[in-house]
C-alpha positions in Angstrom: 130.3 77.9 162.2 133.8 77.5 160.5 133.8 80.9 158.2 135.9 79.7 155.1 137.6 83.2 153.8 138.6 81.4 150.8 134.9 81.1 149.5 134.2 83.2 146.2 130.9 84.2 148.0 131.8 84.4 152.1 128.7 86.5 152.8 126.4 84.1 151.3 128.1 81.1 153.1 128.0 83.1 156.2 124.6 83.4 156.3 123.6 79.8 155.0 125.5 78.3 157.8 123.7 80.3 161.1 120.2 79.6 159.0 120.8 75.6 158.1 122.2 75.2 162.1 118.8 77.5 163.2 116.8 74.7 160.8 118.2 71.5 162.3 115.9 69.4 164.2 116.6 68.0 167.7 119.3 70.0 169.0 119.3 71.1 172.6 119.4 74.6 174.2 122.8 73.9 175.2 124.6 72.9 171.9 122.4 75.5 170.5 124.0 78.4 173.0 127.3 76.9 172.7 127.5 76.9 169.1 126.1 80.3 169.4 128.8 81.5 171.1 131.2 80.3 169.5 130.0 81.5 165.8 129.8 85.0 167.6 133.5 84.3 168.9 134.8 83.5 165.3 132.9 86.5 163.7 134.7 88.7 166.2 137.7 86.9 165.3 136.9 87.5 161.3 136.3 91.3 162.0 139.3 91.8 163.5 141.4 90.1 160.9 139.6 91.6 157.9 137.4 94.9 159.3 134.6 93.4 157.2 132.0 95.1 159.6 129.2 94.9 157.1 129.3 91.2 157.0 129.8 90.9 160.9 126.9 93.3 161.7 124.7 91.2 159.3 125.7 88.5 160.3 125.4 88.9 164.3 122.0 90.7 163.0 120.9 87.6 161.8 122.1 85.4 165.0 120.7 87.4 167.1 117.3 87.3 165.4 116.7 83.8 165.3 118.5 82.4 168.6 117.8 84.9 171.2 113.9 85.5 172.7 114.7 89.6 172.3 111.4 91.3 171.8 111.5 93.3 168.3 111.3 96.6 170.1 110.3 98.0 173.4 106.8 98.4 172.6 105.9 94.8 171.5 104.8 93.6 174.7 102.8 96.9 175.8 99.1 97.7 175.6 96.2 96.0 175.8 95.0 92.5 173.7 91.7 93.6 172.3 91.0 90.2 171.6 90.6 89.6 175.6 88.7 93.1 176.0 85.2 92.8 177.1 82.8 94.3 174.6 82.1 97.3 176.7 85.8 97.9 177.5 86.4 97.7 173.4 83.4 100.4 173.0 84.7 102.7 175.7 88.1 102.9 174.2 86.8 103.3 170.8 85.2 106.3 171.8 87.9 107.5 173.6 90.1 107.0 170.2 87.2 109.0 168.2 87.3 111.3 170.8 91.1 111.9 170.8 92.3 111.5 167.0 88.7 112.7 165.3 87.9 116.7 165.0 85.2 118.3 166.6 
C-alpha cells in the first residue's frame, strides 16, 4: 500500500486500498503477510512524519480486522454450543438459568 499524502481525501484512499487488496482473489498467505507488513511499515512511517494517529489507528484497526485470525474478544471462543447440547443437558441448564437470574 503506497499512501499518496497528496490525495484531497488520504483517509478514504487509505482505507480503499487495505479493503480492494483484502478483496483480490488468488493471492497467497505469503504475499498476503508480506504486503501486510509492509502497509503496517509505511503507516508507521506516515505517523511519524505527520502524527496523524487517528488515521493510523483506523487504519491498523482495519488491517488487523480483516488479515489476522484474532478472536473479537476473549470470550468468543468460551462456553458451551447449545446447538451440540443433548436435550437433557439444554433442560438442566435452563433450569439452572431460571434458577439463578429468576426471583423466588
Amino acid at each position: 500500500m503506497k499512501i499518496n499524502i497528496n490525495s484531497d481525501d488520504l483517509e478514504l484512499e487509505c482505507y480503499s486500498k487495505i479493503i480492494d487488496f483484502f478483496q483480490k482473489e488468488k493471492i497467497s498467505q505469503e504475499e498476503t503477510e508480506i504486503w501486510k507488513n509492509k502497509s503496517i511499515i509505511e503507516l508507521m512511517n506516515y505517523l511519524e512524519r505527520t502524527h496523524n494517529r487517528t488515521l493510523v489507528t483506523n487504519a491498523l484497526i482495519l488491517l488487523l480486522s480483516l488479515f489476522e485470525d484474532i478472536p473479537p474478544d476473549t470470550y468468543n471462543n468460551r462456553g458451551v454450543n447449545i446447538n451440540h447440547m443433548s436435550e437433557k443437558d439444554k433442560r438442566t441448564m435452563i433450569e439452572d438459568l431460571k434458577e439463578e437470574f429468576l426471583p423466588n
